[in-house]
C-alpha positions, -999 to +999 in steps of 0.1 A: -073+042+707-083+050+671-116+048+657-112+010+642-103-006+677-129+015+693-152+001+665-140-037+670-142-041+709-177-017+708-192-042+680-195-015+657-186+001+628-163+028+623-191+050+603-212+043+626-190+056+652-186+089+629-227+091+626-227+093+666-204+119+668-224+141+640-254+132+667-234+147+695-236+112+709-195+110+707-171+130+710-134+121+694-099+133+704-080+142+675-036+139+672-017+165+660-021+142+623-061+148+627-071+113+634-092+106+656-085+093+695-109+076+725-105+058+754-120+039+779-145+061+789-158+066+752-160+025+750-184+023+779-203+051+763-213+034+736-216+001+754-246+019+772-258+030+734-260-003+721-272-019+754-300+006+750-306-002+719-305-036+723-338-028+745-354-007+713-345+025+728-346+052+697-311+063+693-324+103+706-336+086+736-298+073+743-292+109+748-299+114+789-282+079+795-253+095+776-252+129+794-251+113+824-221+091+820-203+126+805-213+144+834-195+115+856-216+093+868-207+058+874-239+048+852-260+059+826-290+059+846-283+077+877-299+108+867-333+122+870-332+123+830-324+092+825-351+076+848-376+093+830-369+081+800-370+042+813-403+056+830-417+065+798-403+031+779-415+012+806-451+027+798-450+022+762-439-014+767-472-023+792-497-004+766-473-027+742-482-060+764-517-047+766-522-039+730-511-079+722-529-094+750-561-077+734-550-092+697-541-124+712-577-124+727-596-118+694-572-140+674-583-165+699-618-159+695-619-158+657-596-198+658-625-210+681-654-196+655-632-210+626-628-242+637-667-246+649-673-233+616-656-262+598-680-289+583-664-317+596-659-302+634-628-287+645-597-307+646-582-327+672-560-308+697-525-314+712-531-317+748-490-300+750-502-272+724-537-266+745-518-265+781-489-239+767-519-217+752-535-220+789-497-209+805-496-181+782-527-167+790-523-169+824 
């Protein structure tokens, strides 16, 4: 397939299909004419790009998943490569979690001085809005 259809059935565009292949991240076929040519193989590559980066993986950190599927594996992360980069996301994402958890904490705090702190008392509460808060926390 040429570089539009490729483009159209990966949900992308054809420069940025070109801007992988500068990265090393593609690699196109070319005709005797020059254009370029992919296949099925090349679709499902960057179906596990954009599924990645649908996750907030860094285009460079792509790379392993990429490999992997090059080197013939049936998916992107069954290499030892590739688990260590999900290792390492997977780390960044709970100091992430903890790092909000802490602001969420303080934030909390501060709303509970604030509204003491209001001359005429704190106003009333939504029972719905006071249970959620408690789920969320918990």
């Amino acid at each position: 397939m040429r570089i539009g259809e490729l483009a159209e059935r990966a949900g992308t565009t054809p420069r940025t299909l070109r801007y992988y292949e500068s990265r090393g991240l593609l690699t196109a076929r070319r005709t005797d004419r020059g254009h370029r040519t992919y296949d099925e193989d090349d679709l499902r590559l960057l179906q596990q790009i954009r599924t990645l980066q649908d996750f907030g993986f860094k285009l460079e950190e792509t790379r392993p998943f990429v490999d992997c599927l090059r080197a013939g594996h049936p998916a992107g992360d069954a290499c030892p490569a590739s688990i260590a980069v999900y290792r390492r996301k997977v780390a960044e994402l709970d100091a992430l979690i903890g790092q909000l958890r802490a602001v969420r904490a303080q934030m909390g705090a501060q709303l509970l001085r604030a509204e003491a702190e209001l001359p005429h008392g704190p106003e009333p509460r939504c029972e719905l809005a006071t249970e959620r808060a408690t789920e969320e926390e918990g």
